[in-house]
DOLUM-400748 format. One record per atom (N, C-alpha, C): y, x, z. Coordinates in pm, whole numbers, plus 50000, padded with zeros to 5 digits. Each point is the difference from the previous one (the first is absolute). Example, Ala and Ser with C-alpha at 12.3 -4.5 7.8 and 13.67 -1.06 7.14 Angstrom:
2
494315131950780
501194991150000
501205009050000
501054996549928
501195008250006
501094992350073
END
This chain:
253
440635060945903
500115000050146
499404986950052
499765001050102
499104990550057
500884988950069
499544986450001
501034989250051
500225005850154
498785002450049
500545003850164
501255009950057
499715012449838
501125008650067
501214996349909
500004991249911
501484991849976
500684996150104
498764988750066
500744994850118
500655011250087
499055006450069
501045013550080
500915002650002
500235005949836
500865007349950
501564987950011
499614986849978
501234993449963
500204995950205
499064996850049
500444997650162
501045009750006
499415014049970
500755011350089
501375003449937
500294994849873
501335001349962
500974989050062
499144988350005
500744989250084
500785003050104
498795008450111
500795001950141
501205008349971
499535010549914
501215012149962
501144998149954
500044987449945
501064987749956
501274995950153
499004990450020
500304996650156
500415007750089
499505009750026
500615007650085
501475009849976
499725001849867
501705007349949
501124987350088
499464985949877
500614992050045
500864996250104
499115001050100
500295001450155
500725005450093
499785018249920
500715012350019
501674998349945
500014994549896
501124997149901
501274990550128
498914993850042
500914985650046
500265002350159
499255011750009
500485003550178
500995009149994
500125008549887
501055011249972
501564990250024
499724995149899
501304989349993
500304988750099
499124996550091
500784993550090
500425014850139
499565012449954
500835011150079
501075002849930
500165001749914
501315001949908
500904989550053
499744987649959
501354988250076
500144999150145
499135007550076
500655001650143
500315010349995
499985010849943
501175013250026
500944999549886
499784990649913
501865000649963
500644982650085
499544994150104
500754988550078
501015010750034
501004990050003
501405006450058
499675000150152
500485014050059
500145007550090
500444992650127
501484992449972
500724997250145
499294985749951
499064993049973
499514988350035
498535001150034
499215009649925
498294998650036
500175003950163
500355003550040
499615006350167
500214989150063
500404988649974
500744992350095
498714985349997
499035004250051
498184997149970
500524988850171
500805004150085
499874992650097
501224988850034
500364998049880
501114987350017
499874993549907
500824991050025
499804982049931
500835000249874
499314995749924
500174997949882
501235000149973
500934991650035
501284998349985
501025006650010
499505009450104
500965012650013
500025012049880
498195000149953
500155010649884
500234995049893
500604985550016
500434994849850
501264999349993
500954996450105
501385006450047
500035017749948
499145006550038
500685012849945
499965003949859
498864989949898
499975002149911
501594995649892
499874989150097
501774990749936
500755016550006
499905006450135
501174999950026
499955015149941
498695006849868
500195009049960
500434997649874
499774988549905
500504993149922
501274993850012
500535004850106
501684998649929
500855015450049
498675007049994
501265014550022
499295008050111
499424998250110
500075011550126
498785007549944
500125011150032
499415009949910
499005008950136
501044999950109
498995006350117
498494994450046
499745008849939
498124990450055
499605004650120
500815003850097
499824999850168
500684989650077
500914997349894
500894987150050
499144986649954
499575000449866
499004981649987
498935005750072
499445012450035
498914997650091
500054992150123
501065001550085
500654998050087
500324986750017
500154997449902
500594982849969
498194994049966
499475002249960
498694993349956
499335000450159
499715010750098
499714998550105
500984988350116
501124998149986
500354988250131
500014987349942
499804992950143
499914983949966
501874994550026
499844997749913
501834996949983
500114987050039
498754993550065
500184985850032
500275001550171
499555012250043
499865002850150
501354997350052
501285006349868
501825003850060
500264986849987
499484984849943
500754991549989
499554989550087
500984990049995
499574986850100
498334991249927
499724992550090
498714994149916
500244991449903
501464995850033
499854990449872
500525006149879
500355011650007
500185006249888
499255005549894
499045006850120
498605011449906
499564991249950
500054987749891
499555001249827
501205005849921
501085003350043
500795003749915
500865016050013
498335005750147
500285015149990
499815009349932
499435000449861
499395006649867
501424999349887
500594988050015
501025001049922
500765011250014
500755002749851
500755008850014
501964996250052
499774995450100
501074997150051
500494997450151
501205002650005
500235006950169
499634982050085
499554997950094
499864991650062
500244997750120
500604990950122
500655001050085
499104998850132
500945007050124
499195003850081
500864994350126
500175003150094
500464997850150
501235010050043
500774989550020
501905007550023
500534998249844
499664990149951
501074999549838
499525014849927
499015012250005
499825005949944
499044995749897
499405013049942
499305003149879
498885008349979
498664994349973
499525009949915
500255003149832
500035012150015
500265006449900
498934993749847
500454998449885
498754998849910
499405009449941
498434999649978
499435012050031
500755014149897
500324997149829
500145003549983
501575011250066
501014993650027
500905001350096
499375017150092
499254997250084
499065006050078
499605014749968
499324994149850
499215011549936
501315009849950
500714988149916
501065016349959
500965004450098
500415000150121
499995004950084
499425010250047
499154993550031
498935009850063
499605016349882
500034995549891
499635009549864
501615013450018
500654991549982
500885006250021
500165008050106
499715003650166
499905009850083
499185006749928
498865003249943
499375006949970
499185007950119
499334988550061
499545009150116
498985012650009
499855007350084
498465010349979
499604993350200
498665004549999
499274999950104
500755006650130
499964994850071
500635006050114
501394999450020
500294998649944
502064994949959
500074992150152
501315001950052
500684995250125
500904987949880
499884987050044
500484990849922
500604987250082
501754999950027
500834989350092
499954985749914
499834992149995
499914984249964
501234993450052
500924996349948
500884990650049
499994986249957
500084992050128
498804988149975
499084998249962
499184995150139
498125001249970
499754984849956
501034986350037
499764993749951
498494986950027
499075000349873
499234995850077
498895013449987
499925011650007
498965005849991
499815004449831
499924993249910
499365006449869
500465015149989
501175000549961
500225008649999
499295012150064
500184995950125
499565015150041
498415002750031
499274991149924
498204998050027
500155010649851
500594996649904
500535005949878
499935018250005
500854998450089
500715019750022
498415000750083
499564994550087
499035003750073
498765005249910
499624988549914
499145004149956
500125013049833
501335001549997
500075013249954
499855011950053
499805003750164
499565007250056
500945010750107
501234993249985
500885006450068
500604996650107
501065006750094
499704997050134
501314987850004
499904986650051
501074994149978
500474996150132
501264995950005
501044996350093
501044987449901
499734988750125
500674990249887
500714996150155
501864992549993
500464995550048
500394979049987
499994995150056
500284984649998
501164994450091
500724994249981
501354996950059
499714984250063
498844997249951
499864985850058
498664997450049
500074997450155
498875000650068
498494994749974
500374990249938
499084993049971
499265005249863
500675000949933
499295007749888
499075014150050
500625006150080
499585013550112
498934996150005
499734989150070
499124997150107
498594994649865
500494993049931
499294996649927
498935008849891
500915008849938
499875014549906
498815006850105
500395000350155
498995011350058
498824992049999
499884987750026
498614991750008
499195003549872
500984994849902
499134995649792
499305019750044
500805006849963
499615016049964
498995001350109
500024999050100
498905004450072
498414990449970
500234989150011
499114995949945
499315005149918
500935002949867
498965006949893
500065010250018
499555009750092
499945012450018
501085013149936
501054995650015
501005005549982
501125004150142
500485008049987
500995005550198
501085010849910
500674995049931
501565005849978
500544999150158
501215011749995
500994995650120
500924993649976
499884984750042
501154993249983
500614999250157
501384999749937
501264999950097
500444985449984
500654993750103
501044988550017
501715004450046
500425003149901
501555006150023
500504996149813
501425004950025
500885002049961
499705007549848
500264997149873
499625009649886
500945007849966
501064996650032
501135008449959
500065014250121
499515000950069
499515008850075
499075009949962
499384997949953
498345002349964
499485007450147
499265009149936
498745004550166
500465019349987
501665001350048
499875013750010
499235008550068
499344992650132
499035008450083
498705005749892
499564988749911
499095007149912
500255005649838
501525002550032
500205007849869
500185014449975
499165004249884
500644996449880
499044995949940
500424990149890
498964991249939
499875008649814
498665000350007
500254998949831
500004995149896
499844985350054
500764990849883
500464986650122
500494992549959
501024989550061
499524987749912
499694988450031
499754989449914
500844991250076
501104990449961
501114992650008
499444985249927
499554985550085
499564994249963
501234984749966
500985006950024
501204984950028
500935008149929
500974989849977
501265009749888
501335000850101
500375014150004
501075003650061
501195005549906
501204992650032
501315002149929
500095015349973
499825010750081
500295012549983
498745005450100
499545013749925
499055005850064
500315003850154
499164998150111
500255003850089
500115012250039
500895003050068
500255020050035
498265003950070
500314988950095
499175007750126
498165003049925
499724988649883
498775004749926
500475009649906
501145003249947
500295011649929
499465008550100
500575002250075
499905014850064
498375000850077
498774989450031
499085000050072
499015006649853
500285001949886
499365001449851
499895016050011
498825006250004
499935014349971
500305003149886
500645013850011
500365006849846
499134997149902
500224996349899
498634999749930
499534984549987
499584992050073
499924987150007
500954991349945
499494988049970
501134990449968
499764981350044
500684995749965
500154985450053
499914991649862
499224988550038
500294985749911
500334992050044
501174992449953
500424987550048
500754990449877
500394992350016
500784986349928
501195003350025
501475003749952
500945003950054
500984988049886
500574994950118
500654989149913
500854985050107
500894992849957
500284990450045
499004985750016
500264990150035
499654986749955
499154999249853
500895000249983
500135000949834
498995004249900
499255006250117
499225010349869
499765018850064
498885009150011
500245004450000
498815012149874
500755015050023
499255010249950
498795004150052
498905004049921
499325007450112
500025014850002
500175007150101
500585013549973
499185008050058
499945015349926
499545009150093
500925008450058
499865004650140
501305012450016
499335007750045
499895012250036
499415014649953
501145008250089
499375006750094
500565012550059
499405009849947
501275003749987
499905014049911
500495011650098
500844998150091
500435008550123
500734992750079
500275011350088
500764994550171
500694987049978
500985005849881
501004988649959
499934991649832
499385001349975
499205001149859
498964985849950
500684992849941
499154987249943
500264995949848
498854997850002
500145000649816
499524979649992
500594992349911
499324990849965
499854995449914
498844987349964
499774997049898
499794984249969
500464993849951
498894988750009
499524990849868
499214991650074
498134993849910
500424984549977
501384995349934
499444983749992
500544990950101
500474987249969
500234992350079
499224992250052
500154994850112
499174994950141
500854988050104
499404995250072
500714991250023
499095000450188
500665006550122
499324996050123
500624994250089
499794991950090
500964999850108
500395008650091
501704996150026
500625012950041
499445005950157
500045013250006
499895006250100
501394998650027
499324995550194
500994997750094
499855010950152
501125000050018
500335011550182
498864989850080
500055006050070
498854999050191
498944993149968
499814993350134
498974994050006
499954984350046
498494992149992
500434985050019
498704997950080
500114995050102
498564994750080
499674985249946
END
């Protein structure tokens, strides 16, 4: 064979080389983006910190990947004071305005995991607090109603959420009340710990629906689910000890 069509012959295996090559190495960087985990790749439009918070916070247990989606999308620095947000990523509750609390995220998530929400769900919030929470339920997709007993937090919660394009209905009243004009709810989220479940959110809970809350003294409390099962009919259960500040009667300007 002739040197010229050596050469040919070895160019053209070259490219045929190369190009598998190529083919090989584009396959596989599609392969590692369709097996990225689910409730974190989508979340392409938030800050780093948040989708590294949900990664913590799937590595110690929450299993709902609509819930770390949820958590990887908000800025958790927005609910706190300024001198706080370097230490809004932590996993720990941090303090806010009126001697309250934000919740720590993990706190949050299993909560939140626990309603088990679906799309469209009618969902009561007791204590909105500073907002996380319910940017949280929001961006799970369901219709929320959150109450606040202290004005200022009210006032505050409606500013942060709207800002980031979020419009829950928050109320300024009373939690031990809840919002019978817009009940019945199908799930109840209870963000403060009350000595004994309240009647009047017992009875605002559609058949079928159920409530989470912290049910407990000072001291310490449970976190529980309770479950209508009928008219008169509650089943419960609960998830672990917790520790919130207590839910209190009326309201405070």
């Amino acid at each position: 064979m002739s040197t010229w069509r050596r050469e040919i012959l070895l160019l053209f295996f070259v490219t045929l080389y190369c190009a598998l090559t190529v083919t090989c190495i584009s396959q596989t960087v599609h392969k590692v983006k369709e097996n990225a985990d689910p409730s974190i790749s989508d979340a392409s439009r938030n800050n780093s910190k948040a989708v590294m918070l949900a990664k913590d916070l799937k590595r110690k247990g929450i299993r709902d990947e609509h819930v770390l989606a949820a958590m990887a999308k908000i800025p958790r620095e927005q609910f706190v004071d300024k001198s706080m947000a370097e230490y809004a990523y932590l996993d720990r509750p941090l303090p806010i305005e009126e001697g309250q609390t934000i919740s720590q995220p993990y706190t949050v998530a299993f909560q939140t995991e626990l309603l088990q929400l679906k799309p469209g769900e009618k969902v009561l919030e007791i204590g909105t607090g500073s907002g996380y929470q319910a940017a949280v339920l929001c961006e799970m997709g369901v219709e929320v109603y959150s109450i606040e007993r202290y004005q200022a937090l009210y006032l505050t919660a409606i500013e942060t959420l709207n800002k980031l394009g979020y419009f829950p209905h928050l109320c300024y009243g009373d939690g031990y009340e809840g919002l019978p004009q817009h009940a019945p709810f199908d799930k109840i989220l209870i963000t403060a710990a009350p000595e004994e479940i309240p009647e009047k959110l017992k009875e605002q809970l559609r058949i079928g629906g159920w409530m989470v809350l912290p049910l407990g003294g000072r001291q310490g409390q449970k976190m529980t689910v309770l479950k209508r099962t009928g008219e008169e009919k509650y089943r419960q259960t609960t998830h672990g000890d917790f520790i919130f500040v207590p839910m209190q009667k009326g309201t405070e300007k």
